[in-house]
C-alpha positions as a Python dict, from the first residue, in 0.01 Angstrom:
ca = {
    (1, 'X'): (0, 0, 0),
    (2, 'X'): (-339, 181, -63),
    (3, 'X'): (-467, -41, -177),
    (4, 'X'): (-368, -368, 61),
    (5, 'X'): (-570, -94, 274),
    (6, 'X'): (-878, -128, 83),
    (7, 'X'): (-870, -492, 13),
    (8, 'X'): (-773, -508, 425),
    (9, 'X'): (-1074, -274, 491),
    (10, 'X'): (-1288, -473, 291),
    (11, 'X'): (-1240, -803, 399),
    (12, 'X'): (-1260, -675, 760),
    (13, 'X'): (-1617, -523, 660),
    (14, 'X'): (-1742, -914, 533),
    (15, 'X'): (-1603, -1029, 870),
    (16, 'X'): (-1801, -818, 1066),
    (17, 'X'): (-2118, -862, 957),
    (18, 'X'): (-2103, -1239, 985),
    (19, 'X'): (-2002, -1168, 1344),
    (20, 'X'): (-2240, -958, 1430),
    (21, 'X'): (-2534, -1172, 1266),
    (22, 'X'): (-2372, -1480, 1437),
    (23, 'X'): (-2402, -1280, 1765),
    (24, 'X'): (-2752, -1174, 1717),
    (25, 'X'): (-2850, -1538, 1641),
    (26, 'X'): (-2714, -1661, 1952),
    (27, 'X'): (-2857, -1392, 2154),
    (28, 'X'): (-3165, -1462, 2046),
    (29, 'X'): (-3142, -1849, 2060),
    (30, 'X'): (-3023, -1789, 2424),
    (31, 'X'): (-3329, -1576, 2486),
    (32, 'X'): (-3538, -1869, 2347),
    (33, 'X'): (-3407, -2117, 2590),
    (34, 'X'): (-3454, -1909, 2898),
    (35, 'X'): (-3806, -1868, 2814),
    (36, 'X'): (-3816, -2218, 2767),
    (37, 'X'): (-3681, -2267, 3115),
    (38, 'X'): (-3953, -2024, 3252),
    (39, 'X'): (-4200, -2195, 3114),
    (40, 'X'): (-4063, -2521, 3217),
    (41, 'X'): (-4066, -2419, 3593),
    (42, 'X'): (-4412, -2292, 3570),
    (43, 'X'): (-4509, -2619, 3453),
    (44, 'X'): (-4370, -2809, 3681),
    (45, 'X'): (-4465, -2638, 3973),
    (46, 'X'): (-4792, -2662, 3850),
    (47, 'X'): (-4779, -3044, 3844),
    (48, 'X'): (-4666, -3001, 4177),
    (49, 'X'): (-4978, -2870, 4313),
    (50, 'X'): (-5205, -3078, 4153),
    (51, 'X'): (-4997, -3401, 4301),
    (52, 'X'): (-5014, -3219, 4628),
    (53, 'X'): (-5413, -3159, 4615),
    (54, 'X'): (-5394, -3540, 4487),
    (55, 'X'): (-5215, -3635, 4798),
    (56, 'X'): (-5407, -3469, 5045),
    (57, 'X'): (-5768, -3531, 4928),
    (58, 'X'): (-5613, -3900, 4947),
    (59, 'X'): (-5541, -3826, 5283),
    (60, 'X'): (-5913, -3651, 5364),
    (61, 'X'): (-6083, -3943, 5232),
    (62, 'X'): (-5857, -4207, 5435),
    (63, 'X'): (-5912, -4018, 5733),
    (64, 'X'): (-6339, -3970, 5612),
    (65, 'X'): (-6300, -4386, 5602),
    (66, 'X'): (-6164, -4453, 5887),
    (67, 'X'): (-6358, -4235, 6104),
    (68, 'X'): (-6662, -4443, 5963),
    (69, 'X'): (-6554, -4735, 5994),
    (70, 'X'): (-6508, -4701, 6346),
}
């Protein structure tokens, strides 16, 4: 009985540090990807501003033409 107990005990101990290192890898790969999303949204928004100052000095200089031409 003692020592199923110990062999139990044991093999219960291996276990448990696999899960625990499994857990800390995936905690940590999960932190990666949310940082990766961050950085992601930054981005984009970025792009969006640019295309938006794109768009409206378009405009500016439509409106600059026109009011020449006329």
């Amino acid at each position: 009985m003692a020592r199923s107990l110990v062999l139990l005990f044991l093999v219960l101990s291996v276990t448990g540090c696999g899960v625990a290192e499994t857990g800390a890898a995936a905690a940590a790969a999960g932190a990666a990807k949310a940082e990766e999303a961050r950085q992601g949204l930054k981005t984009e928004a970025r792009v969006r501003e640019q295309l938006d100052a794109a768009s409206k000095q378009a405009a500016d200089q439509r409106s600059a033409a026109e009011a020449a031409s006329q």
